[in-house]
BABA-219189 format. One record per residue (C-alpha): residue number from 1; residue in three letters; x, y, z. Coordinates in Angstrom, 1 decimal, decimal comma. Each point is the difference from the previous one (the first is absolute). Last residue first. Example, Ala and Ser with C-alpha at 12.3 -4.5 7.8 and 13.67 -1.06 7.14 Angstrom:
% residues 2
@nr:2; rest:SER; xx:13,7; yy:-1,1; zz:7,1
@nr:1; rest:ALA; xx:-1,4; yy:-3,4; zz:0,7
This chain:
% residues 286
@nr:286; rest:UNK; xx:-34,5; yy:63,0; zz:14,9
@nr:285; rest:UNK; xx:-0,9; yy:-3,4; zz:-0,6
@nr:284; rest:UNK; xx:-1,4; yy:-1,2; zz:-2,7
@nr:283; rest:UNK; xx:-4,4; yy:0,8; zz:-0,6
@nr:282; rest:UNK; xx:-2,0; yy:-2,8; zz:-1,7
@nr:281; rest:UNK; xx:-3,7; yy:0,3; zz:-1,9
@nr:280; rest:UNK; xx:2,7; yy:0,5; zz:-3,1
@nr:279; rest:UNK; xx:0,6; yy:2,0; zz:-2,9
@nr:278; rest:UNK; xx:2,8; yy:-1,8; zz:-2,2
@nr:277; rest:UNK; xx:3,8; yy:0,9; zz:-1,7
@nr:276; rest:UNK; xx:1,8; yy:-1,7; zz:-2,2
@nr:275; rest:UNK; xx:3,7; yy:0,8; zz:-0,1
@nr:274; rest:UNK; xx:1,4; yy:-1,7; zz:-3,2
@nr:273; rest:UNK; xx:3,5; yy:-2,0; zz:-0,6
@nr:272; rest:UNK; xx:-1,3; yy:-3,1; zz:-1,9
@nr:271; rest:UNK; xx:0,6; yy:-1,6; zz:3,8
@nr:270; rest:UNK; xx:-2,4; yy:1,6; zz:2,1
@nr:269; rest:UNK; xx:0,0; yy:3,3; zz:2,0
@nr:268; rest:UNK; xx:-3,3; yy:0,7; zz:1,9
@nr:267; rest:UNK; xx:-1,5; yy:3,1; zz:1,4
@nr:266; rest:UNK; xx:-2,7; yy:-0,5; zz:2,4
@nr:265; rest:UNK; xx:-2,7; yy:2,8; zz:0,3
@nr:264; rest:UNK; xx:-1,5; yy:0,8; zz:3,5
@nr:263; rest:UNK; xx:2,8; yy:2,2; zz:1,4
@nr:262; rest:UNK; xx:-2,2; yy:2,9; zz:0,6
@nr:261; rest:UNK; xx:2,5; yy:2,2; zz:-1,5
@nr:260; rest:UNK; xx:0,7; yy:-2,5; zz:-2,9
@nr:259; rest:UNK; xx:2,2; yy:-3,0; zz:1,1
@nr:258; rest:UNK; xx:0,0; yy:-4,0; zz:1,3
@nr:257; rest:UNK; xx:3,2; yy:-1,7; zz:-1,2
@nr:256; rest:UNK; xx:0,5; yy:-3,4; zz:-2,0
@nr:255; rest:UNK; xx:2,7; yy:-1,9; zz:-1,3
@nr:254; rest:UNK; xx:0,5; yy:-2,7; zz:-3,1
@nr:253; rest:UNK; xx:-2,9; yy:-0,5; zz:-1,6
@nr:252; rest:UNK; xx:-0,2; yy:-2,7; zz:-2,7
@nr:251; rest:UNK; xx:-2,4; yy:1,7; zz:-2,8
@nr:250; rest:UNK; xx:-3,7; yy:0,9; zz:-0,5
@nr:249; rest:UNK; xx:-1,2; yy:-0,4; zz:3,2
@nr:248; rest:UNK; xx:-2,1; yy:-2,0; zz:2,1
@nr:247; rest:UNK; xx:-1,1; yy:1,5; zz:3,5
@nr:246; rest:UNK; xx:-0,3; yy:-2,8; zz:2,8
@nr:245; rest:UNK; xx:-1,9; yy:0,4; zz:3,5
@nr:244; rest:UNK; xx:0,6; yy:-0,7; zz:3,5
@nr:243; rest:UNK; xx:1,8; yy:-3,0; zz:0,0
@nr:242; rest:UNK; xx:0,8; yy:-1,2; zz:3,7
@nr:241; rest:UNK; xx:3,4; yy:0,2; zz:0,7
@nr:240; rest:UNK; xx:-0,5; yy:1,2; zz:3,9
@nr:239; rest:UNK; xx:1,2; yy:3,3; zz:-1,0
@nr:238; rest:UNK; xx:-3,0; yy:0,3; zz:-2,3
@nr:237; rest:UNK; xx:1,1; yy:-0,2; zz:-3,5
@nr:236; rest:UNK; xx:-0,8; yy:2,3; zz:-3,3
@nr:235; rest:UNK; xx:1,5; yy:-2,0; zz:-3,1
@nr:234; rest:UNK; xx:0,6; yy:2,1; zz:-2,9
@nr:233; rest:UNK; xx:0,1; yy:-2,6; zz:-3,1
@nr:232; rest:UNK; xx:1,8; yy:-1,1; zz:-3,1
@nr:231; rest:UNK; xx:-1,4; yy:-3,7; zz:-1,0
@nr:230; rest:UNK; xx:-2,1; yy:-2,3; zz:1,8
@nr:229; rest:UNK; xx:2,9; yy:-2,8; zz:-0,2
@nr:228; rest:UNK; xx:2,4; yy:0,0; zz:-2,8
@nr:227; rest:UNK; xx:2,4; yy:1,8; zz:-2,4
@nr:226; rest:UNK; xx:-2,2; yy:3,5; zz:-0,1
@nr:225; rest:UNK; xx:1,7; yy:0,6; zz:3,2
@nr:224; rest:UNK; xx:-1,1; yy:0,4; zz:3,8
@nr:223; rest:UNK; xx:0,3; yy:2,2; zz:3,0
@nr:222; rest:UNK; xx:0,2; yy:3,9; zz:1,0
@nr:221; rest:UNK; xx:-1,2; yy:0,0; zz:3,7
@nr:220; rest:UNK; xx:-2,0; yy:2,6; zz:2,5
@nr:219; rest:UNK; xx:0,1; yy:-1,5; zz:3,4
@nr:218; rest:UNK; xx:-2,7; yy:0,9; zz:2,4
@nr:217; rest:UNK; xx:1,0; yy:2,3; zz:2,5
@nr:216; rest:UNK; xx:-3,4; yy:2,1; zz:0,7
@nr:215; rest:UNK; xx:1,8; yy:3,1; zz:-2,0
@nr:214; rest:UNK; xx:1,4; yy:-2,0; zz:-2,6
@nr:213; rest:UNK; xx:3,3; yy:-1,8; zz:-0,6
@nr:212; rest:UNK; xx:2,0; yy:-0,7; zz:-2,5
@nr:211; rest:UNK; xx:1,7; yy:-2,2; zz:-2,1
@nr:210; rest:UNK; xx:2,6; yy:-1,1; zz:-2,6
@nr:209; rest:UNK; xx:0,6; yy:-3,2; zz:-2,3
@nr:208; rest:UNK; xx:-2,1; yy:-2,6; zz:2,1
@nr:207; rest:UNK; xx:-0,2; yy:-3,8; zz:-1,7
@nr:206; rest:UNK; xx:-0,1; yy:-1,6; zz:-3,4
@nr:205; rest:UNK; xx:-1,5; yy:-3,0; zz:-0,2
@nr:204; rest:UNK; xx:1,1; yy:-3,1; zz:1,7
@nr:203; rest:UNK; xx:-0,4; yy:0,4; zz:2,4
@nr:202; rest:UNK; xx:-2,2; yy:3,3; zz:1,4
@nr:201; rest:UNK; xx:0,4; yy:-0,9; zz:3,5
@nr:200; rest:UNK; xx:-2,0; yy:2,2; zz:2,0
@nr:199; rest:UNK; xx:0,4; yy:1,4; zz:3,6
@nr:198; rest:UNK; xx:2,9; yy:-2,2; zz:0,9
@nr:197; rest:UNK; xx:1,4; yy:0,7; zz:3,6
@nr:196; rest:UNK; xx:3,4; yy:1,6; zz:1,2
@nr:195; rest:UNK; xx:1,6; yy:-1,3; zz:3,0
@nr:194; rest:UNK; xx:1,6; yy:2,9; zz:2,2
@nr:193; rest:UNK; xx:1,5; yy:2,8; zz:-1,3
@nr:192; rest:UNK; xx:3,0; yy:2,2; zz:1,6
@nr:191; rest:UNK; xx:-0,7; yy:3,4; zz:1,8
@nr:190; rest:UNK; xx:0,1; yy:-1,8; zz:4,1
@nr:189; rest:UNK; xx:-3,7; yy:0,8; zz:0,3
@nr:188; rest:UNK; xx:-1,1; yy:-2,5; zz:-3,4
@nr:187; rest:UNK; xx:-0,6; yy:1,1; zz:-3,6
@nr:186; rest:UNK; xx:-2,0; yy:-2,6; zz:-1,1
@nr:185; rest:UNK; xx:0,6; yy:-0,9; zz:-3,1
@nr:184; rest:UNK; xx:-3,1; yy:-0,3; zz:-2,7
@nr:183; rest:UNK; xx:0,6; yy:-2,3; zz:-3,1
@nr:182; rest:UNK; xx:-1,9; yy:0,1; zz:-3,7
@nr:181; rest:UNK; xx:1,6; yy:-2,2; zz:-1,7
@nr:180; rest:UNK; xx:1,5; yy:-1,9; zz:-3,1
@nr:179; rest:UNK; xx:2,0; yy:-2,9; zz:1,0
@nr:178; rest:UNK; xx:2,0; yy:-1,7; zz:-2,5
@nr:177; rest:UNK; xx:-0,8; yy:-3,8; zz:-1,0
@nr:176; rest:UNK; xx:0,9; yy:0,4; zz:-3,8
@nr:175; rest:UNK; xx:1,1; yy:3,9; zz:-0,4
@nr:174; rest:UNK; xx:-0,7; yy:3,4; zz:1,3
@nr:173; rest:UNK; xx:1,2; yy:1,3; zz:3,2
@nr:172; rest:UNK; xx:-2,6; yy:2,7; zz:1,4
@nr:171; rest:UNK; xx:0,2; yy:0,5; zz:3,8
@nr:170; rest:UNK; xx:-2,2; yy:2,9; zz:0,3
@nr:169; rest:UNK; xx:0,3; yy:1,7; zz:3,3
@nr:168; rest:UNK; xx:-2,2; yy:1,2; zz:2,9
@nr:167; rest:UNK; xx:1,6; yy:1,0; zz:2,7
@nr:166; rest:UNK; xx:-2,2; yy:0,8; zz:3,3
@nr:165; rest:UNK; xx:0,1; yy:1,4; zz:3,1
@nr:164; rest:UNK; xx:1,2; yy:3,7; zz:-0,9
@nr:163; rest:UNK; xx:-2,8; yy:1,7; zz:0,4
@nr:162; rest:UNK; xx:-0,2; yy:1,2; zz:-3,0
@nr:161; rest:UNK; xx:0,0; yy:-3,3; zz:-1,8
@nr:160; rest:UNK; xx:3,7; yy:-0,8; zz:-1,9
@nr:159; rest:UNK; xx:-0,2; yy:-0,4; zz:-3,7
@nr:158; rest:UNK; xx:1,7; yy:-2,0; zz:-2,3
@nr:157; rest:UNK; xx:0,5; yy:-1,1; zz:-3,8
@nr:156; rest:UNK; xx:2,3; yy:-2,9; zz:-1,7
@nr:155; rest:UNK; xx:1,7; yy:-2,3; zz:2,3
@nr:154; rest:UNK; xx:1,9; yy:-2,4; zz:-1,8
@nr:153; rest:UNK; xx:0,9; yy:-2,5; zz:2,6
@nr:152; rest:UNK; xx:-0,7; yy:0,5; zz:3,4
@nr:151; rest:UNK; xx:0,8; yy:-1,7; zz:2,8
@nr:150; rest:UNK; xx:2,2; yy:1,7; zz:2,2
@nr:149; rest:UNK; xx:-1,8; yy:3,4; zz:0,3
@nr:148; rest:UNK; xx:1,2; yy:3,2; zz:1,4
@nr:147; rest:UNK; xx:3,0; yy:0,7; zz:-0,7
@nr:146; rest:UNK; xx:1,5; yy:3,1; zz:1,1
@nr:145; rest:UNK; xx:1,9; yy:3,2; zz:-1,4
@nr:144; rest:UNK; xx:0,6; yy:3,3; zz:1,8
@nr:143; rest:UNK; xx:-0,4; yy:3,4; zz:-1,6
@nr:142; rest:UNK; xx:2,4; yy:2,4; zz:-0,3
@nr:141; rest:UNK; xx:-0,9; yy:4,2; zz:0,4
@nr:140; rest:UNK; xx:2,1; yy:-0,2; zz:3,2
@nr:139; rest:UNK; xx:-2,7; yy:-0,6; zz:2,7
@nr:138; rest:UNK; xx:-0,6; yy:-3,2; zz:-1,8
@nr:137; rest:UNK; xx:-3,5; yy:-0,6; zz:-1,6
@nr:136; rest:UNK; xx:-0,6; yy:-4,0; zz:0,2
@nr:135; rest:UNK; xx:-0,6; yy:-1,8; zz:-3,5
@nr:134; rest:UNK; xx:-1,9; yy:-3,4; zz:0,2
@nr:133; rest:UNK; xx:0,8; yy:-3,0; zz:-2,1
@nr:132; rest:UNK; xx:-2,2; yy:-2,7; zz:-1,6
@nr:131; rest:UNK; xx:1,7; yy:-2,9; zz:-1,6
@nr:130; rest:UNK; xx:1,6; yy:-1,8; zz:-2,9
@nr:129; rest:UNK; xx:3,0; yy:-2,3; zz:1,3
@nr:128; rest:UNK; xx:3,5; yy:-1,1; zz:-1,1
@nr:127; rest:UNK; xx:1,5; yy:3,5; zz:-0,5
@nr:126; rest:UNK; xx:2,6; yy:1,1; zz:-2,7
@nr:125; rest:UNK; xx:-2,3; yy:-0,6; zz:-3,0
@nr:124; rest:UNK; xx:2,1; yy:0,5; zz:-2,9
@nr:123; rest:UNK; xx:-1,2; yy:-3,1; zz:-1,8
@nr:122; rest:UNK; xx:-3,8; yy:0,1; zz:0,5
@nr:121; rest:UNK; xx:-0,7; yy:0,7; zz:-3,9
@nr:120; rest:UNK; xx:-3,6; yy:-1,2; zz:-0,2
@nr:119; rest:UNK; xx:-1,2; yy:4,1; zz:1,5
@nr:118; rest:UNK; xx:-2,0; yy:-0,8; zz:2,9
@nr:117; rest:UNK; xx:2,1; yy:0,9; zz:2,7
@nr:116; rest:UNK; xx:-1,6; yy:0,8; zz:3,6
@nr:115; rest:UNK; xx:0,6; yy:2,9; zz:2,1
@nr:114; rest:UNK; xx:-3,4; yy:1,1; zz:1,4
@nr:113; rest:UNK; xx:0,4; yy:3,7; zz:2,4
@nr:112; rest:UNK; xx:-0,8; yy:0,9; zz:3,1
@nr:111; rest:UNK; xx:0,7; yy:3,5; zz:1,4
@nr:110; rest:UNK; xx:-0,1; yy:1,6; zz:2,8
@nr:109; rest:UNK; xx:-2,3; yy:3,4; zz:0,9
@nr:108; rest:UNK; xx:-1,2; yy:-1,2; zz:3,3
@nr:107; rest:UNK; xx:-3,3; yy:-0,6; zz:-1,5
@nr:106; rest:UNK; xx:1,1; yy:-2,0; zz:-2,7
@nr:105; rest:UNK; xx:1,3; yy:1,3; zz:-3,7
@nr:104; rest:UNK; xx:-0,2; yy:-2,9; zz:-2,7
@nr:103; rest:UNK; xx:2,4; yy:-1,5; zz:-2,8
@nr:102; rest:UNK; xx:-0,6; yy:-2,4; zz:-2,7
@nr:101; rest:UNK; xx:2,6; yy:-1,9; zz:-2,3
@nr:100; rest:UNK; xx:3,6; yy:0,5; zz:0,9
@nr:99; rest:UNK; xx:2,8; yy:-2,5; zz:-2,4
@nr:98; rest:UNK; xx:1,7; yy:-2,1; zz:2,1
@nr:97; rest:UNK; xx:2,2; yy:2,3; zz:2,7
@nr:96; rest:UNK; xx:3,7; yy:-0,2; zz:-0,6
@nr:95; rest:UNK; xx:1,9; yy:-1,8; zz:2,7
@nr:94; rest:UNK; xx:2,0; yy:1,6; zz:3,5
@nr:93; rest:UNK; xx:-2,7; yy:-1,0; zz:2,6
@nr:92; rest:UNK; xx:-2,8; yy:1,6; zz:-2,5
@nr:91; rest:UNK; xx:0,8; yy:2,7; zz:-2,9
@nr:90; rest:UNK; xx:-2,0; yy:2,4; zz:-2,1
@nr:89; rest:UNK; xx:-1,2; yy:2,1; zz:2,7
@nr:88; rest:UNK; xx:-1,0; yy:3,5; zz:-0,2
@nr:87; rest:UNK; xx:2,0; yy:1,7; zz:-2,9
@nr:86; rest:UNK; xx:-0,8; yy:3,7; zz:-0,6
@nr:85; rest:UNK; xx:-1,1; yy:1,4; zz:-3,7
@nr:84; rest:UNK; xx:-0,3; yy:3,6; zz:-0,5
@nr:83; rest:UNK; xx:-2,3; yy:1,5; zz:-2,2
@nr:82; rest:UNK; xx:-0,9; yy:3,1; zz:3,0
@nr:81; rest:UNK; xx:-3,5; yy:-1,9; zz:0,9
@nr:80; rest:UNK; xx:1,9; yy:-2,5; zz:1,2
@nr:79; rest:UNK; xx:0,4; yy:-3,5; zz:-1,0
@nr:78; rest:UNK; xx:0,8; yy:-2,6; zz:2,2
@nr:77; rest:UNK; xx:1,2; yy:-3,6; zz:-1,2
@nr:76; rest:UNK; xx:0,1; yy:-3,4; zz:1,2
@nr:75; rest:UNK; xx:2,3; yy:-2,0; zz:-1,6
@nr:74; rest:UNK; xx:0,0; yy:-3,1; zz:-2,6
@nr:73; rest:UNK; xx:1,3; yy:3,2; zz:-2,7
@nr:72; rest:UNK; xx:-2,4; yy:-2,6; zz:-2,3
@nr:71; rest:UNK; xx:-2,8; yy:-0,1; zz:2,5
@nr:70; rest:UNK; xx:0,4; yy:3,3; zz:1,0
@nr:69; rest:UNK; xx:-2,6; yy:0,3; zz:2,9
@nr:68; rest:UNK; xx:-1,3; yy:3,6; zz:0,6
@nr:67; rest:UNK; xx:-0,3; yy:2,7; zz:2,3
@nr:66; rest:UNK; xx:-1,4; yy:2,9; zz:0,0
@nr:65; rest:UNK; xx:0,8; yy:2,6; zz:2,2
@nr:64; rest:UNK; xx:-3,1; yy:2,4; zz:2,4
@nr:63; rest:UNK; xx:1,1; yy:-0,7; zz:3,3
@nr:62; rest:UNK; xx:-2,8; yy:-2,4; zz:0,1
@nr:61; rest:UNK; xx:1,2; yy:-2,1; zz:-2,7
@nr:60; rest:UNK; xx:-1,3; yy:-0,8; zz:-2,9
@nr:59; rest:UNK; xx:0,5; yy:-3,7; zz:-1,7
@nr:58; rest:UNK; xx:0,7; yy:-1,3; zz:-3,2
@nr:57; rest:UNK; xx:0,4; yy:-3,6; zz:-1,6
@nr:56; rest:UNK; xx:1,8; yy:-1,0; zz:-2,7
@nr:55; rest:UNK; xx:3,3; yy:2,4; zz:-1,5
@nr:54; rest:UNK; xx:1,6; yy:-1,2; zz:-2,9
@nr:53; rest:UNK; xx:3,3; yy:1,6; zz:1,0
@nr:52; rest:UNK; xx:-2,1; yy:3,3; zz:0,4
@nr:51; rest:UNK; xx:2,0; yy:2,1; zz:-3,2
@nr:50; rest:UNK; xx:-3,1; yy:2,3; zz:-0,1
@nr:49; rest:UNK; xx:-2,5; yy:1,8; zz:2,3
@nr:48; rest:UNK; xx:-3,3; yy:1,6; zz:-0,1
@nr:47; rest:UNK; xx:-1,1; yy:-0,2; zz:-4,0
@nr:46; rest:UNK; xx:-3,4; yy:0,8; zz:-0,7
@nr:45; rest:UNK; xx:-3,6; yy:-1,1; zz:0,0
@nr:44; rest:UNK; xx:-2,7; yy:2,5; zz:-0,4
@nr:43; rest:UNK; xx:-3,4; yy:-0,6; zz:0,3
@nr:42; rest:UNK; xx:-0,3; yy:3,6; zz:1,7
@nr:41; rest:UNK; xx:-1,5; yy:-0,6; zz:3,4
@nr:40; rest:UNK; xx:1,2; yy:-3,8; zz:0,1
@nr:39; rest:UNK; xx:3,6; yy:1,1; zz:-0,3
@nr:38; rest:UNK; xx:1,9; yy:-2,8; zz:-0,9
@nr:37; rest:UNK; xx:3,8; yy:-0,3; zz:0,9
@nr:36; rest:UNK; xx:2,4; yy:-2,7; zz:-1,8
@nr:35; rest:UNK; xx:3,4; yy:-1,6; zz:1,5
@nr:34; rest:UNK; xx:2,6; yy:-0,6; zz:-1,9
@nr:33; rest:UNK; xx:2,2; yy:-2,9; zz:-1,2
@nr:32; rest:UNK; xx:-1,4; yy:-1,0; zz:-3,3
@nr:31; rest:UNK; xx:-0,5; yy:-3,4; zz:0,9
@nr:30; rest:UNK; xx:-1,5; yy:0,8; zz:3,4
@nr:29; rest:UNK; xx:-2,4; yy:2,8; zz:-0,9
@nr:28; rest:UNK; xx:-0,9; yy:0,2; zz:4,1
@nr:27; rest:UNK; xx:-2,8; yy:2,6; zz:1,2
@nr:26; rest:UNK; xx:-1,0; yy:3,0; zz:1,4
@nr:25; rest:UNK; xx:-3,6; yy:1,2; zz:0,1
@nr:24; rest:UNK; xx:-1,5; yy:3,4; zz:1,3
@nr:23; rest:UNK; xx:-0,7; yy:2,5; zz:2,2
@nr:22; rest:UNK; xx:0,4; yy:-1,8; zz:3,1
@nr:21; rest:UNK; xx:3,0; yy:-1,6; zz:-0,9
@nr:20; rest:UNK; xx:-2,2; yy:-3,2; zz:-0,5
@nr:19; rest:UNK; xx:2,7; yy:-3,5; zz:-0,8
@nr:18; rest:UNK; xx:0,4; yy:-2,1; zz:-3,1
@nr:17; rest:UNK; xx:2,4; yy:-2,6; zz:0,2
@nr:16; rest:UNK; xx:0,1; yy:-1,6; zz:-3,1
@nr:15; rest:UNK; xx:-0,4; yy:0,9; zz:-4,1
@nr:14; rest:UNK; xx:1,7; yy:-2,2; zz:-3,1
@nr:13; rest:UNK; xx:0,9; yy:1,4; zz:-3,5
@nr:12; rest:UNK; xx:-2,8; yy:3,3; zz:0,0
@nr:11; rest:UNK; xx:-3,2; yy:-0,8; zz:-0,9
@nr:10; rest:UNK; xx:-0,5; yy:2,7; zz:1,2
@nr:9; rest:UNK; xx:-2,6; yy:2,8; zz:2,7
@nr:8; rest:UNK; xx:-3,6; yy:-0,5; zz:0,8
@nr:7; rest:UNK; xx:-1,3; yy:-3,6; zz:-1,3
@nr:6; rest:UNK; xx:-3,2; yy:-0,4; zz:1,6
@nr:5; rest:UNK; xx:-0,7; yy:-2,9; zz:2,4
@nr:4; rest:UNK; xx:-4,0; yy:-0,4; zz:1,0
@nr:3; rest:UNK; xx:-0,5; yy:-0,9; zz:3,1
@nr:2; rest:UNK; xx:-3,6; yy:-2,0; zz:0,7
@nr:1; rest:UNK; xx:-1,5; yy:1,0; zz:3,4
């Protein structure tokens, strides 16, 4: 089945981390420092939140919060229904996190989030490594802070499998000689991960923005540029890497999520700050 991408909400200056609320779509206006809300039923796509510290990627909670990654407040934020603004993390062992990416909610309600820097000026970076962490709930409203990979550099988007066996990551460090992957952890008994493996290497084009999953676990990626290679593209991957099927689109995509009530349309942010959205023959996860 051929997707076509329609253009639903923007341009706006530069779109990321959409994510279902069940009714409709939120999602990232980094430059101008909100975050944008489409309502599918109506067309219409309105203002959510503003002054987000150039928020990226966005995740729902269970108990109902959303939270977000301020790449330039380099902290993870929550932002309750309310207007208020609570700070998760924004440190690690005493240092200032990077600049968070991409964050995910795993069945024991933590969460792990990307902290690479991709901005050129790499100046006031207080910590010498660009890695996976994982927030753990703390009986007193805190959340604890871990590290969970050691050999990463600019990780980009994430998602943890529902059962809780398998990180997938995007290791996406552009440059002469950089990789650009697609990498699964396992998540081993003892909560740490074990060796991860290469599921595709996209060098030296560009690799993995944001992902997904869908209901049978096959990995729903935003890849590719106009600058080289096969061009923009939704990758749909098996989890043992094996390429399912390619969508082109019209622009560099940057994240994906699965919405709609039946959650069989994909809604895609891309880098001339749109939200395309297109019918699929797949269904996200609930």
């Amino acid at each position: 089945m051929e997707w076509h991408f329609e253009r639903v909400a923007g341009p706006f200056a530069f779109t990321e981390g959409p994510v279902w609320d069940g009714e409709a779509v939120l999602f990232s206006d980094i430059p101008n420092n909100r975050i944008m809300r489409y309502d599918p039923q109506t067309g219409g796509c309105d203002e959510y939140r503003t002054g987000t510290s150039r928020a990226n990627g966005l995740v729902l909670h269970p108990a109902g919060n959303l939270f977000a990654c301020e790449t330039e407040g380099r902290r993870i934020a929550r932002y309750d229904p309310g207007g208020e603004t609570f700070v998760v993390a924004d440190t690690f062992e005493g240092n200032r996190l990077n600049s968070p990416n991409d964050i995910v909610v795993d069945g024991r309600e933590r969460l792990w989030f990307t902290d690479p820097r991709y901005a050129a000026d790499r100046s006031d970076m207080e910590l010498d490594h660009e890695s996976v962490f994982r927030l753990h709930p703390q009986a007193d409203g805190t959340w604890s802070v871990v590290r969970m990979t050691f050999d990463t550099t600019r990780p980009n988007g994430l998602i943890v499998t529902p059962d809780m066996k398998t990180l997938y990551v995007a290791q996406s460090e552009y440059g002469e000689d950089k990789k650009r992957e697609l990498r699964a952890y396992p998540i081993l008994e003892n909560d740490t991960l074990g060796e991860y493996s290469v599921l595709h290497n996209f060098y030296p084009h560009r690799g993995i923005d944001g992902m997904t999953l869908d209901l049978e676990w096959n990995i729903v990626a935003t890849a590719g540029w106009e600058k080289s290679g096969p061009g923009p593209m939704i990758y749909v991957f098996a989890p043992s890497g094996r390429v399912l099927e390619t969508h082109p689109m019209p622009v560099s995509p940057t994240n994906c999520t699965f919405g709609d009530a039946d959650l069989q349309s994909l809604y895609v942010t891309a880098s001339d700050g749109s939200l395309f959205r297109a019918r699929t023959h797949r269904r996200g996860l609930a």
